[in-house]
C-alpha positions as CSV (number, residue, x, y, z in Angstrom):
1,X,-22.6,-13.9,20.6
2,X,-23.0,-10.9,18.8
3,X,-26.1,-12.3,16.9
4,X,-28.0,-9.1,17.4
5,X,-25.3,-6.3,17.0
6,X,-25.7,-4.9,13.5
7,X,-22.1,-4.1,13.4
8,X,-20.8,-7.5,13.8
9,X,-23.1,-8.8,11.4
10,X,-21.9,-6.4,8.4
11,X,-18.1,-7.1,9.8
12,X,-19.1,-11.3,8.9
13,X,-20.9,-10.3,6.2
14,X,-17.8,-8.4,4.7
15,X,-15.7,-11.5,5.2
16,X,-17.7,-13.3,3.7
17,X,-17.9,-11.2,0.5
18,X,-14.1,-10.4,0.8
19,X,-13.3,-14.3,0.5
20,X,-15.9,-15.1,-2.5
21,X,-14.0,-11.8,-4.3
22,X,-10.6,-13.6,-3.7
23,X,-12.2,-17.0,-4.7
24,X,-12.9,-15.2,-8.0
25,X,-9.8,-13.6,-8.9
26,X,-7.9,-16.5,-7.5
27,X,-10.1,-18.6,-9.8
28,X,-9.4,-15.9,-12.8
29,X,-5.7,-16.1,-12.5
30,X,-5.7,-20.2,-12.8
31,X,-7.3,-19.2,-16.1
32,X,-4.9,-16.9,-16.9
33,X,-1.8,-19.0,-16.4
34,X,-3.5,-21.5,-18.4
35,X,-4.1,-19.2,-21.0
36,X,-0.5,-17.9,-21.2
37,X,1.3,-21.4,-20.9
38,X,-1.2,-22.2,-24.2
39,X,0.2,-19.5,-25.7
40,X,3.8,-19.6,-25.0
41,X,3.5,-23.5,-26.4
42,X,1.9,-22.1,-29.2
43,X,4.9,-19.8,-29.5
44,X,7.3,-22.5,-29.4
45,X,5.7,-24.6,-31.8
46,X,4.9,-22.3,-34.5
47,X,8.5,-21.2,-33.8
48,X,9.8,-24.5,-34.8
49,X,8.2,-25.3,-37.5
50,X,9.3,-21.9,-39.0
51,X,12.9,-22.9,-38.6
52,X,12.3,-26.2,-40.4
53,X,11.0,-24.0,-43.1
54,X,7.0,-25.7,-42.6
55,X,4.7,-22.6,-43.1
56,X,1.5,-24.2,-42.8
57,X,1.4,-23.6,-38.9
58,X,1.9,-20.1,-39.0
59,X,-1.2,-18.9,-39.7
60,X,-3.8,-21.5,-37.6
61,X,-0.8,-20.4,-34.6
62,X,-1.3,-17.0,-35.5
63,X,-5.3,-17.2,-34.9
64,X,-4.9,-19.3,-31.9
65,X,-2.5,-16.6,-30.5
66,X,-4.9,-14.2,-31.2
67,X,-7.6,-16.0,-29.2
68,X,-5.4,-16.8,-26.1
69,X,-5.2,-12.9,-26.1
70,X,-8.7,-12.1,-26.6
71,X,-8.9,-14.5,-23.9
72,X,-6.9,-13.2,-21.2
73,X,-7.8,-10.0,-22.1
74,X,-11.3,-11.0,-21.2
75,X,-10.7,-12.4,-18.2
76,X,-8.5,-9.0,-17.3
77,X,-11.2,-6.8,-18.4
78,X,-14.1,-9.1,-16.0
79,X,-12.0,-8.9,-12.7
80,X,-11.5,-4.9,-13.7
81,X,-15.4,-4.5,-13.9
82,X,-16.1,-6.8,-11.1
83,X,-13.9,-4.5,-8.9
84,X,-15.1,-1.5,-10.4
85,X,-18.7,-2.9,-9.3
86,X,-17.9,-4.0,-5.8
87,X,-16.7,-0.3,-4.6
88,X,-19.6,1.7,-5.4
């Protein structure tokens, strides 16, 4: 039913794309929960340590800060592009 109707085909067709999209950004923002729970633990030990005055986290916390953010910023940036390339 409807095997041979062009416009039924595209309208399965764009389900079809629609859902692996969503699979994507659904699959992206896992990655970015992740990424911010690493980060907020980070934050929390690196902030007690500070308190009981032990500086030699600080800086390895500092870069893996930075890394989460590179990360997530990443991962941002790809679903951005991937929209960007999907409505032309």
């Amino acid at each position: 039913m409807g095997h041979s109707d062009p416009h039924m085909m595209s309208s399965r067709e764009e389900k079809a794309r629609r859902a692996k999209e969503m699979t994507v950004i659904h699959a992206v923002m896992c990655c970015l929960l992740f990424v911010l729970v690493l980060q907020y633990v980070l934050l929390a030990a690196s902030l007690e340590e500070f308190l009981a005055s032990h500086r030699g986290i600080l800086l390895p916390a500092a870069v893996g800060s930075g890394i989460c953010f590179l990360v997530a910023y990443w991962l941002v940036r790809f679903i951005t592009l991937a929209e960007n390339r999907t409505s032309l």
